[in-house]
N, C-alpha and C positions, 0 to 999 in steps of 0.2 A: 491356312484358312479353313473354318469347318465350318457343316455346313446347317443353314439353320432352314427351318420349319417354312419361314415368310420364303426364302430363296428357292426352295423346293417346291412347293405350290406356284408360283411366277410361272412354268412352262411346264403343262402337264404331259409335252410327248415326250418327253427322258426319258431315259431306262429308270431313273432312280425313282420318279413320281411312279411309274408302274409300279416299280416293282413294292412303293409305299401302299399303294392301293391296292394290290393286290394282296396285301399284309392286313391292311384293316378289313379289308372282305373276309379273309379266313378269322379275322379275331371278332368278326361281329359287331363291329362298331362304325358304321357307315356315315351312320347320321350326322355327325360335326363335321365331315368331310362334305357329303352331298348339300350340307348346309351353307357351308363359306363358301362353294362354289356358285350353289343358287344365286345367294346373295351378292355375288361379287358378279356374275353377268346381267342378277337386275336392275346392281349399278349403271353399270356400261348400257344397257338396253333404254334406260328412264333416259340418261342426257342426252341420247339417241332421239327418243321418242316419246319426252313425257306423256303421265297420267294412264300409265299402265298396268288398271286398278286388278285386274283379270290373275296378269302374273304376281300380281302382291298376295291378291287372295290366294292363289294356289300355294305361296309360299307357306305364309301361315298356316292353311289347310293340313298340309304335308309336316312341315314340321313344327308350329310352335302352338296350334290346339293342343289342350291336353287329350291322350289316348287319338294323335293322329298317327299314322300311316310310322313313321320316321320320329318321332316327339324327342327335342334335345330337352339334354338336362342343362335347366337354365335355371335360376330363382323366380320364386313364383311373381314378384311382386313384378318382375320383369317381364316377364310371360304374361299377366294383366296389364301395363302398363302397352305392349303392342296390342292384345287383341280390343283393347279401351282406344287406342290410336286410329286403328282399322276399320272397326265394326260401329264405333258411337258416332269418332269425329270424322272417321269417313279418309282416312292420310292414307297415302300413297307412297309418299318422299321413302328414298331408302334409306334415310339416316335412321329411322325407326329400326332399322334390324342391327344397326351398329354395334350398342351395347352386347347384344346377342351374339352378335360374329364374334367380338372379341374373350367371350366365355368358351364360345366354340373351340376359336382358336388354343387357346390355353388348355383346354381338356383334351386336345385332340395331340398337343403338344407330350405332355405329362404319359397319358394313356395309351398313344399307338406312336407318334415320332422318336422319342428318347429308343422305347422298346428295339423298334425296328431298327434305328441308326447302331446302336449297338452289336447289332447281328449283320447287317447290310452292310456299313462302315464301318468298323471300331473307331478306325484311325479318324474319321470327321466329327467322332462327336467333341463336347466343348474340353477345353483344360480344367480338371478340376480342379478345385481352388487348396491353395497351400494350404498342407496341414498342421493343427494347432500344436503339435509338440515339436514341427519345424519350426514354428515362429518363436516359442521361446526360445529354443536354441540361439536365432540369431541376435538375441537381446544380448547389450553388454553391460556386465553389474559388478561394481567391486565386491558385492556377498558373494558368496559359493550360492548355485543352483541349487533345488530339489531335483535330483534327479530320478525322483522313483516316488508315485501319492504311495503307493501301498507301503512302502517302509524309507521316508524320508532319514534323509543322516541325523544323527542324535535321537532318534524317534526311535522305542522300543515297539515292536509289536506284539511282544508278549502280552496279556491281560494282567493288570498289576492285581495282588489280594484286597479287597473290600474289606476297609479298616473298619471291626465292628465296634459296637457303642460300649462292650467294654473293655477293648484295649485301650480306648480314652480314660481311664480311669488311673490314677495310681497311688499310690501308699502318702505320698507328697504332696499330695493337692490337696487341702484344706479340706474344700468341699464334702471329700470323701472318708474324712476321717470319724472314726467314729466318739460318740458321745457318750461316753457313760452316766454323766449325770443327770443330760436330756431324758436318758432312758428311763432314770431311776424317780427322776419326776411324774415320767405320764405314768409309769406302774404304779407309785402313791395314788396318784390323781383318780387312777380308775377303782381302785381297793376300795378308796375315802367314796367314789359314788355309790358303787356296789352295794356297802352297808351300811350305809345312810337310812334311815325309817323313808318311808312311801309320801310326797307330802300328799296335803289335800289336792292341789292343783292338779298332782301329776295323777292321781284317784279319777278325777271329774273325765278326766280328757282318756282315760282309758274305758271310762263306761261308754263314754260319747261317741268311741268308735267301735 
């Protein structure tokens, strides 16, 4: 069993919570911690004692104004959505911080628990998940496998030569043969222009330009 993030924070006198905390104190990132913890004894303090407007405000103060003391990274719209809660309608409830815990949590997660679990425990952190070229292995196919993208079987990796436009051409193909009579046509044609007299028409239009 390994161990997680929620289980870790449930009893901060471990050895293991210290020594998480004293992990996120050296790496500079306090605030998601000092936050979930706020929020989770304002919990317990409200069904205690509701309308314990004093500690809501000092939360928000401390951590979810922008440019307070502790400021989490949260999304803004979230961030307006409590101090709009607090400050207009005047709310107190701690479900208002919820959303925010659970951002908390996850950053705090990602950012200093994996880090630390890694160096603290090896052996606790999670099993990571099967890898994709163990899972095709264990598929069964009457084909043969690829067992290689870089040089699959039957696959050449040499660069084949780029057929150019005139090795398509050949002695046989119609198209390409040549024409001597065609030829001997447009050379008349152009002789018979050449010394043809000038008409009037073709006179007018070379003044006009």
């Amino acid at each position: 069993m390994y161990l997680t993030l929620e289980k870790l924070l449930e009893d901060p006198t471990t050895t293991s919570f210290q020594a998480f905390s004293s992990f996120v104190h050296r790496h500079y990132c306090t605030e998601n911690l000092f936050f979930w913890h706020a929020v989770q004894a304002y919990e317990k303090d409200f069904h205690d004692q509701p309308g314990l407007s004093a500690q809501c405000l000092a939360i928000v103060r401390t951590y979810v104004e922008p440019n307070s003391p502790l400021e989490i990274n949260i999304p803004c719209d979230m961030r307006e959505h409590i101090l709009h809660q607090v400050y207009q309608l005047h709310q107190c409830h701690p479900h208002i911080f919820q959303p925010a815990g659970k951002v908390t949590l996850e950053l705090m997660r990602v950012n200093a628990f994996l880090p630390w679990l890694a160096v603290w425990e090896p052996s606790a952190l999670p099993t990571p998940p099967t890898p994709l070229s163990t899972t095709f292995s264990a598929c069964s196919s009457t084909t043969p496998m690829v067992h290689s993208v870089s040089s699959p079987q039957g696959w050449s990796t040499e660069p084949e030569p780029r057929a150019s436009f005139s090795s398509f051409r050949s002695a046989k193909d119609p198209i390409f043969k040549p024409r001597p009579s065609l030829i001997k046509k447009i050379k008349t044609t152009l002789i018979q222009v050449t010394s043809a007299p000038t008409r009037p028409s073709a006179i007018f239009l070379n003044k006009s330009l």
